[in-house]
C-alpha positions in Angstrom: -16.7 58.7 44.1 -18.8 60.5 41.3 -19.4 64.2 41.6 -22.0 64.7 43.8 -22.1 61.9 45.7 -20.5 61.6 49.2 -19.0 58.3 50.7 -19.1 57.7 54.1 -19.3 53.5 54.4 -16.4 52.2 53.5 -17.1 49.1 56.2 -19.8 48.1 54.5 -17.1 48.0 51.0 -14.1 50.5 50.6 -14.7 52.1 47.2 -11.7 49.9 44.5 -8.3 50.8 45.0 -7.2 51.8 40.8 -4.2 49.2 41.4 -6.5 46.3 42.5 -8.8 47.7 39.5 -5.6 47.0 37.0 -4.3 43.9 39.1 -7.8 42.3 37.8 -8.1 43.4 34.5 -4.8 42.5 33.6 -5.8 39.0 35.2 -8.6 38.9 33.3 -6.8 39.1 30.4 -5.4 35.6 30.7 -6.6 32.3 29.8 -6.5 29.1 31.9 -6.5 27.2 34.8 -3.6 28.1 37.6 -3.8 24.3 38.4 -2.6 23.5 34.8 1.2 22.8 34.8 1.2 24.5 31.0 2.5 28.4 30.5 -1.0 29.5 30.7 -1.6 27.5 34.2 2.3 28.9 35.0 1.1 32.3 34.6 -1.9 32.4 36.7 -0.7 30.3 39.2 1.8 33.5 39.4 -0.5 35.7 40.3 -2.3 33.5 43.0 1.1 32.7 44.6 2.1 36.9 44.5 -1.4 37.8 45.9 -0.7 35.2 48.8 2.4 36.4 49.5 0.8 40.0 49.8 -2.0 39.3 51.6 -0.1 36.9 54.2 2.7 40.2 54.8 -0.4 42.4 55.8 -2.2 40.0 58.0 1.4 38.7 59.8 0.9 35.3 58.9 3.1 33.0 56.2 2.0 31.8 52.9 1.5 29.1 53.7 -1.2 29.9 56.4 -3.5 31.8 53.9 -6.2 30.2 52.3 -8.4 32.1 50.0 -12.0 31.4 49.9 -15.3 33.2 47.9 -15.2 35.8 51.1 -15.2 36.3 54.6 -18.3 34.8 55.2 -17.4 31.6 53.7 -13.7 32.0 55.5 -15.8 32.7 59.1 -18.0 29.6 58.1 -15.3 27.3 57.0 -13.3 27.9 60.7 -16.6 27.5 62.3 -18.9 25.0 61.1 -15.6 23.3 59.2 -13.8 23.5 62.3 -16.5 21.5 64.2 -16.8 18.9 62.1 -12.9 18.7 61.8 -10.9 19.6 65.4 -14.4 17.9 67.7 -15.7 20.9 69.1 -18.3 20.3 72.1 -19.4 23.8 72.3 -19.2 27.7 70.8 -18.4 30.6 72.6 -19.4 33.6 70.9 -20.0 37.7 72.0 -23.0 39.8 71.9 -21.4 41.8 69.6 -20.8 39.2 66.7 -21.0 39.8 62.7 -24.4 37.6 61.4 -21.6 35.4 59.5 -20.2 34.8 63.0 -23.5 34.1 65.2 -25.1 32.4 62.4 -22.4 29.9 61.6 -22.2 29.3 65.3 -25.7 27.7 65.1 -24.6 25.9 62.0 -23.2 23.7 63.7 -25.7 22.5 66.2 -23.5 23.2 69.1 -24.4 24.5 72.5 -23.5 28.2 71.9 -22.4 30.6 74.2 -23.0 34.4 74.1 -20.4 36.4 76.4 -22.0 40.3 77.0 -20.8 43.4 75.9 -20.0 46.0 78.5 -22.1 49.4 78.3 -18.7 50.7 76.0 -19.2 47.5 73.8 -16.2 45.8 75.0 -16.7 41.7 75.2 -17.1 40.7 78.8 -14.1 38.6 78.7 -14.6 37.2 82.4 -17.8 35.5 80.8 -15.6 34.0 78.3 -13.4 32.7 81.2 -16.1 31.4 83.0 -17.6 29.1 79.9 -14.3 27.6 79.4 -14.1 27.1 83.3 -17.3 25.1 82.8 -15.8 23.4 79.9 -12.7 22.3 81.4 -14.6 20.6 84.2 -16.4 17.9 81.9 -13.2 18.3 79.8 -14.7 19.6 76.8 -13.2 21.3 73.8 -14.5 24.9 73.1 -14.0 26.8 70.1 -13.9 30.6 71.1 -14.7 32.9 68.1 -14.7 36.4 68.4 -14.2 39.4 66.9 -11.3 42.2 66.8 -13.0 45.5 65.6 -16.3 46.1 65.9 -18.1 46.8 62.5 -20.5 49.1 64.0 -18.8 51.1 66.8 -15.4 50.8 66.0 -14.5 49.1 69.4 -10.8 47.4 69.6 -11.6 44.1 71.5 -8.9 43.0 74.4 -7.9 39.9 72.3 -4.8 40.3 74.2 -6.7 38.8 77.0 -8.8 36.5 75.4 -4.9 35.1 74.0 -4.1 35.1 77.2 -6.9 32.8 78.0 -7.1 29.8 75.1 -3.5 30.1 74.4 -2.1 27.6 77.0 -5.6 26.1 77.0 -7.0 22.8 74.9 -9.6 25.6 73.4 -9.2 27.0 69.9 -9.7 30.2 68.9 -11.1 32.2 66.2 -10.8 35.7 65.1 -13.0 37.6 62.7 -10.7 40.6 62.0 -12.1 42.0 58.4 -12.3 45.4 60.2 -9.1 45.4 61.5 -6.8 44.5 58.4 -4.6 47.0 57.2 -5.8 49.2 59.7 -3.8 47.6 62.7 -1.0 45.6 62.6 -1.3 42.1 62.9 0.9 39.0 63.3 -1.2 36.0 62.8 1.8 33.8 63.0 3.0 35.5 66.0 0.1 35.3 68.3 -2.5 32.8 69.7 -5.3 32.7 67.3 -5.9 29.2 65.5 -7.6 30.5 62.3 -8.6 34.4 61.3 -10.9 35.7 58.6 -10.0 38.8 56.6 -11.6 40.5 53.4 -10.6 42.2 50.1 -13.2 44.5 49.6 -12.8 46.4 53.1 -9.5 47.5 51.8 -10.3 48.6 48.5 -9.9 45.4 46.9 -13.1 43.8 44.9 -15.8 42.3 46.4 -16.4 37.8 46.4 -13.1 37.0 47.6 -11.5 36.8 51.5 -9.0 34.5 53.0 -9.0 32.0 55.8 -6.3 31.8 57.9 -4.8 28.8 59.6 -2.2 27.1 62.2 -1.0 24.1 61.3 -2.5 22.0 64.0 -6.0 23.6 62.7 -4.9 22.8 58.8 -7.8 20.0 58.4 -10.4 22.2 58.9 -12.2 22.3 55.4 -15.5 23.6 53.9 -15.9 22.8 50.3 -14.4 19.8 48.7 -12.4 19.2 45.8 -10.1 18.8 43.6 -7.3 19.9 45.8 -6.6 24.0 45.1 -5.4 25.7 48.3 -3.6 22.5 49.5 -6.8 20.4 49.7 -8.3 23.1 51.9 -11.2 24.8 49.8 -11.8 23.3 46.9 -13.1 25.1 43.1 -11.0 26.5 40.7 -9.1 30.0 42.2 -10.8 32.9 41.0 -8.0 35.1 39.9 -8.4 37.9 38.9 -10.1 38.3 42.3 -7.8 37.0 44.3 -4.8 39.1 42.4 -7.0 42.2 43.1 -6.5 41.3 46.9 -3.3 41.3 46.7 -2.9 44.4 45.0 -5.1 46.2 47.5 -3.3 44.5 50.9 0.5 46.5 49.1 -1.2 49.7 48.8 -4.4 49.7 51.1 -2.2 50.8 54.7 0.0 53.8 53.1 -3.2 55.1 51.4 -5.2 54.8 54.3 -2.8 56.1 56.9 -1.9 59.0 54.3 -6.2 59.6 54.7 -5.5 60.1 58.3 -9.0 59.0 59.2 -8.7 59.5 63.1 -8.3 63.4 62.1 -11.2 63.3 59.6 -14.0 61.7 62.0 -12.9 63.4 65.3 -13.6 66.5 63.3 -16.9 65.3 62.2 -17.8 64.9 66.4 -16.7 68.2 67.4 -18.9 69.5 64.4 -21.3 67.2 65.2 -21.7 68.3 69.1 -21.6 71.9 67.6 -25.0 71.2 65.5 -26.6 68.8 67.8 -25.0 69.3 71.5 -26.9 66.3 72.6 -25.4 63.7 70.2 -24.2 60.6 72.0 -20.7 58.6 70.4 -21.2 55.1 71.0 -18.1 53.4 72.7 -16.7 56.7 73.1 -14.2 56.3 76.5 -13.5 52.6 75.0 -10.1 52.0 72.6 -11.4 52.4 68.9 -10.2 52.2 65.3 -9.9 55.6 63.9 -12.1 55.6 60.6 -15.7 54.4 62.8 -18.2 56.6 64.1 -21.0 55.2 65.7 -23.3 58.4 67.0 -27.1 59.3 67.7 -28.6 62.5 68.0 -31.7 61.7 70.2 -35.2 62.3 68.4 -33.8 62.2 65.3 -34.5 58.5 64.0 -32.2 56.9 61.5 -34.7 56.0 59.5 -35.2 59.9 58.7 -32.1 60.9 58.9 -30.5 58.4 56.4 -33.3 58.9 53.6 -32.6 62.7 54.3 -28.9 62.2 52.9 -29.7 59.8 50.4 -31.3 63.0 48.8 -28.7 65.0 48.8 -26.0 62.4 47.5 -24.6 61.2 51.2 -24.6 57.4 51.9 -23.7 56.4 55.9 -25.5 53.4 57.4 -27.1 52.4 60.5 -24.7 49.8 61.1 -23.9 46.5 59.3 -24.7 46.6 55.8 -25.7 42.9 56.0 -28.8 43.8 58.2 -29.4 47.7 56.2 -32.0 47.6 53.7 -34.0 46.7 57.2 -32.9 49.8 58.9 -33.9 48.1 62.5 -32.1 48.1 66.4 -29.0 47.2 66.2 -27.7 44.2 68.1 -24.9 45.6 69.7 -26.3 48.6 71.1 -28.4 46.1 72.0 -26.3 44.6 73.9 -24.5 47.4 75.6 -27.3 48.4 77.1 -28.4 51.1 74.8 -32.4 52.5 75.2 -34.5 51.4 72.2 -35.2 54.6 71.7 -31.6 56.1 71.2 -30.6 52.7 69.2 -33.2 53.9 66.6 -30.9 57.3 65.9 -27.8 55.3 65.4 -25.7 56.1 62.6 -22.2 55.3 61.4 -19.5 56.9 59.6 -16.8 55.1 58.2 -14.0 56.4 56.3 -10.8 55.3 54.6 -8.0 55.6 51.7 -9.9 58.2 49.7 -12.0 60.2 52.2 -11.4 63.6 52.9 -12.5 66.7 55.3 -14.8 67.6 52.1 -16.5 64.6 52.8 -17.3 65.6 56.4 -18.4 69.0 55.1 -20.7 68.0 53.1 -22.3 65.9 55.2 -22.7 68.1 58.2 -24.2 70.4 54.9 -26.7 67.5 54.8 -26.8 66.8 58.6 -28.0 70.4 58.9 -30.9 70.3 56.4 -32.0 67.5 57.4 -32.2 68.6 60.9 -33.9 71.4 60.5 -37.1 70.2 58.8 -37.2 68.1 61.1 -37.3 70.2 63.9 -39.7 72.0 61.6 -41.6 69.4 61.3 -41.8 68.8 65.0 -42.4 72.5 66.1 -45.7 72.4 63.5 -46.4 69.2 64.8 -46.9 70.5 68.2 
């Protein structure tokens, strides 16, 4: 990051990897189409099939399962409202605890939609999930169960395991949105029961407008946008890339770099500093399994909405959740759904770090933190 400036939400977008950087500038650099059997077409279509050899090793998945598509949003919509239009879907099940791109594809389709609760650590209520395919089964109906792996806002590690467990051996299809989990878990998409997965470049220091769909064979009809058949007839338009070899780029490097960041270290640091400013600050999903570069924390009476424009300031950027919803710093949804007072939900902030952060980072925001909190404590004692 420039000097001066602190980074702390790398979910929203992990700052460019300098390898993806010169994986598209270098691609850039070329002229043509990668569907043109020419030189020119040879050498791009080089790239692509590199890229989808990278990006299938990090996700566990083969080549030939990986579909790349504008991004994730457009991979989450293409399994969704794609996949019931294609496979016959007769209803959605969804959690509480969704992505927009996941809840609103959901009503894209004009299905009846299901909404499984979170428990009060955020974890998905997985007997409600059980209980809407028990209902299904009954009139014999296909479901398509999409959920998520990571939380983007708390960090929270959904049982997927059990959720396999249940559509596996089951005529149900299943769909997992895990953008927040690549390269930060490992993953074996061929291995295990999901039907189709979403991942992302740009949360793993790759560039931004390009993600990848993946799919089963048995789910291999499911398309979005026609064409004139790139990606195996799946999503059609001409491949963008110098994108696309930027993702592949970032999915070698991303894991080492990020590991080497040790971002567990880095944020549990930041809550023991935290609790040593503000004693009162409450972690979010904090007895619940969670990925190690999330913080979701309040400190009560200290809205976000103050807090966040404090560190703006001073050159520190967290959010209050998904940056799809920020620029509307409002309640979020999921600590909505856990059962989290209005009140509190409004001092929500998160942390995330990853490949580049460091314990400088946390230092200067408590620096920040500090400041902010004591005008407004200022502000409250004149108040009074």
């Amino acid at each position: 990051m420039s000097a001066g400036t602190t980074y702390l939400d790398h979910n929203a977008s992990a700052p460019l990897l300098p390898e993806a950087r010169e994986a598209v500038l270098k691609a850039l650099e070329l002229t043509g189409n990668p569907s043109s059997v020419h030189a020119h077409g040879r050498a791009l279509r080089s790239l692509v099939d590199e890229a989808r050899t990278r990006v299938a090793k990090l996700a566990g998945a083969t080549r030939e399962q990986v579909v790349f598509t504008g991004s994730a949003t457009e991979a989450i919509t293409q399994a969704i409202v794609g996949g019931a239009k294609a496979l016959g879907f007769e209803g959605i099940v969804i959690s509480a605890g969704e992505h927009a791109a996941v809840s609103k594809a959901a009503e894209a389709t004009g299905l009846p939609v299901t909404i499984a609760g979170l428990d009060e650590n955020g974890v998905i209520r997985v007997e409600e999930i059980a209980a809407a395919m028990a209902r299904a089964d009954a009139f014999g109906a296909r479901l398509l169960v999409a959920v998520h792996l990571v939380n983007n806002e708390t960090g929270v590690i959904q049982p997927i395991d059990r959720i396999e467990v249940l559509v596996g051996t089951s005529p149900h299809f299943l769909f997992v949105d895990a953008v927040q989990a690549l390269g930060k878990l490992e993953l074996d998409f061929a291995g295990r029961a999901p039907d189709m997965m979403a991942v992302s470049a740009h949360k793993i220091g790759g560039p931004q407008g390009i993600g990848a769909l993946l799919l089963k064979g048995h789910a291999d009809q499911v398309r979005l946008i026609p064409g004139g058949g790139q990606e195996t007839g799946r999503r059609g338009g001409t491949e963008a890339v110098a994108l696309i070899a930027g993702f592949g780029a970032a999915a070698q490097v991303f894991p080492a770099r990020y590991f080497e960041a040790n971002p567990g270290e880095i944020l549990e640091t930041a809550v023991q500093r935290l609790r040593s400013l503000a004693p009162a600050t409450v972690v979010f999903g904090e007895t619940a399994e969670r990925i190690g570069n999330t913080l979701d924390f309040a400190i009560p009476g200290l809205k976000n909405s103050v807090a966040m424009m404090g560190l703006d300031l001073r050159g520190i950027s967290v959010s209050s959740g998904s940056a799809c919803s920020s620029g509307k710093v409002g309640p979020s949804h999921v600590l909505r759904a856990m059962g989290v007072p209005a009140e509190l939900g409004e001092c929500a902030m998160r942390l995330s770090v990853g490949w580049n952060s460091t314990m400088a980072d946390i230092d200067a925001f408590i620096e920040g933190l500090t400041e902010v909190l004591n005008r407004h404590r200022e502000r409250r004692a004149t108040a009074a």
